[in-house]
C-alpha positions in Angstrom: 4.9 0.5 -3.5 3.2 -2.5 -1.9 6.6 -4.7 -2.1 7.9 -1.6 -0.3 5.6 -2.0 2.4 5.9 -5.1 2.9 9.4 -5.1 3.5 8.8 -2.3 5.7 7.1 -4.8 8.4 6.9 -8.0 9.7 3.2 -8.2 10.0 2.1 -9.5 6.5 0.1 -7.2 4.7 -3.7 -8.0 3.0 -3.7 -6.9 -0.2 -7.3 -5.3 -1.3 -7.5 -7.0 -5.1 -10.8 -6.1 -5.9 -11.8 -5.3 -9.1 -12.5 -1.6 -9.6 -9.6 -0.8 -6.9 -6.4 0.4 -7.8 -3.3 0.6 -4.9 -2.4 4.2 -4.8 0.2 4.4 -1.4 1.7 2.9 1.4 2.8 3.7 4.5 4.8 2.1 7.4 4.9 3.8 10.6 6.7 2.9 13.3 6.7 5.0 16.6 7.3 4.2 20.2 7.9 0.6 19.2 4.4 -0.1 17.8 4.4 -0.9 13.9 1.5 0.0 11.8 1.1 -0.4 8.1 -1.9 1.6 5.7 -2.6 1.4 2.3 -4.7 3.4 0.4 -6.9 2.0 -2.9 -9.0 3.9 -5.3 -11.7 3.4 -6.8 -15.2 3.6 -6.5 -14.6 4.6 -2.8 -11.4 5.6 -1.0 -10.4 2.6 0.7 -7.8 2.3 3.5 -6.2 -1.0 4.9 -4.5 -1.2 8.0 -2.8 -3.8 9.6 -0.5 -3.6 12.8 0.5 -6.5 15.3 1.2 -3.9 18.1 -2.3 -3.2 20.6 -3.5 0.0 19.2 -6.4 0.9 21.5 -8.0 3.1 18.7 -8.0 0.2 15.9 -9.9 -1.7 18.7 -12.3 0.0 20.5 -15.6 -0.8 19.8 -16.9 2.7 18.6 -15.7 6.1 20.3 -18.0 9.0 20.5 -18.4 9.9 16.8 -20.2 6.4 15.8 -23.3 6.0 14.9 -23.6 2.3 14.8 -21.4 -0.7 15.9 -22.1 -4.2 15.3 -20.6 -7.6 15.1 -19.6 -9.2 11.7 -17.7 -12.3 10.8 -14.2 -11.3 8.6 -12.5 -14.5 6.7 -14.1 -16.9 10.1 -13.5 -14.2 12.3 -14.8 -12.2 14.7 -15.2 -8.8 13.7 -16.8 -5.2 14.5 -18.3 -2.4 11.9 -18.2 0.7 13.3 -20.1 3.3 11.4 -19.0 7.3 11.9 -20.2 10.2 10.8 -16.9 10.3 8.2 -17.1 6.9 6.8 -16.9 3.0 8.6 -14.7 0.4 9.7 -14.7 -3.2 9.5 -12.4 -4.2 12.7 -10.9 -8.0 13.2 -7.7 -9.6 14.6 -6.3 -12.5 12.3 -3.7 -14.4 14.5 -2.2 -11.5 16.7 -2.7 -8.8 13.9 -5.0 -5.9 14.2 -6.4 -5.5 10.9 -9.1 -2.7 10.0 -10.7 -1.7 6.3 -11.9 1.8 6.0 -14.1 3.4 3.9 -17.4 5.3 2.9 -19.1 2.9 1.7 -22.4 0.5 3.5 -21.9 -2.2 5.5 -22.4 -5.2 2.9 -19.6 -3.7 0.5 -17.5 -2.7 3.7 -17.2 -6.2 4.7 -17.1 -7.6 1.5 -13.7 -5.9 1.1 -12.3 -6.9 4.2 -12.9 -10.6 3.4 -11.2 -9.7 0.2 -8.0 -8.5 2.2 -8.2 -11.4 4.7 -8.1 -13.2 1.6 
């Protein structure tokens, strides 16, 4: 459950409430001392939200060799970076020491949309 993920971390989660999305899963991972927490929605695409404190290099690089577009967008205020890749897109912002990151195949305006949703 969410609650369960939550209490799983001390990074606190963004919750996706969007209307059309349902949560489906969570999980919290941690390994080697890093933390990281991803939750899955359904709904009119498969959306994942991750959120870690810990410096994952892969939540922050700008695009690795399977993008096919990368460009800056503003999150909630923030600074932020869509990736687009060949298997979907990423919407990539830190919000006060957390990494967070909303994942899905769905086009840029929508992409971002949810993530200001989860920045809430």
């Amino acid at each position: 459950s969410f609650d369960a993920a939550q209490a799983g971390t001390d990074v606190t989660l963004g919750r996706l409430d969007a209307e059309g999305y349902a949560f489906e899963e969570a999980v919290v991972v941690t390994r080697a001392g890093r933390t990281v927490a991803a939750q899955t929605y359904t709904g009119a695409a498969n959306v994942t939200v991750v959120a870690t404190a810990a410096d994952l290099p892969s939540l922050n690089a700008t695009a690795g060799e399977n993008a096919t577009e990368s460009e800056s967008v503003t999150v909630a205020g923030a600074n932020a970076t869509y990736v687009e890749r060949d298997d979907g897109a990423a919407v990539v912002w830190n919000d006060d020491g957390v990494t967070r990151a909303v994942v899905a195949d769905l086009p840029r305006e929508e992409l971002v949309a949810l993530a200001e949703r989860v920045a809430g």
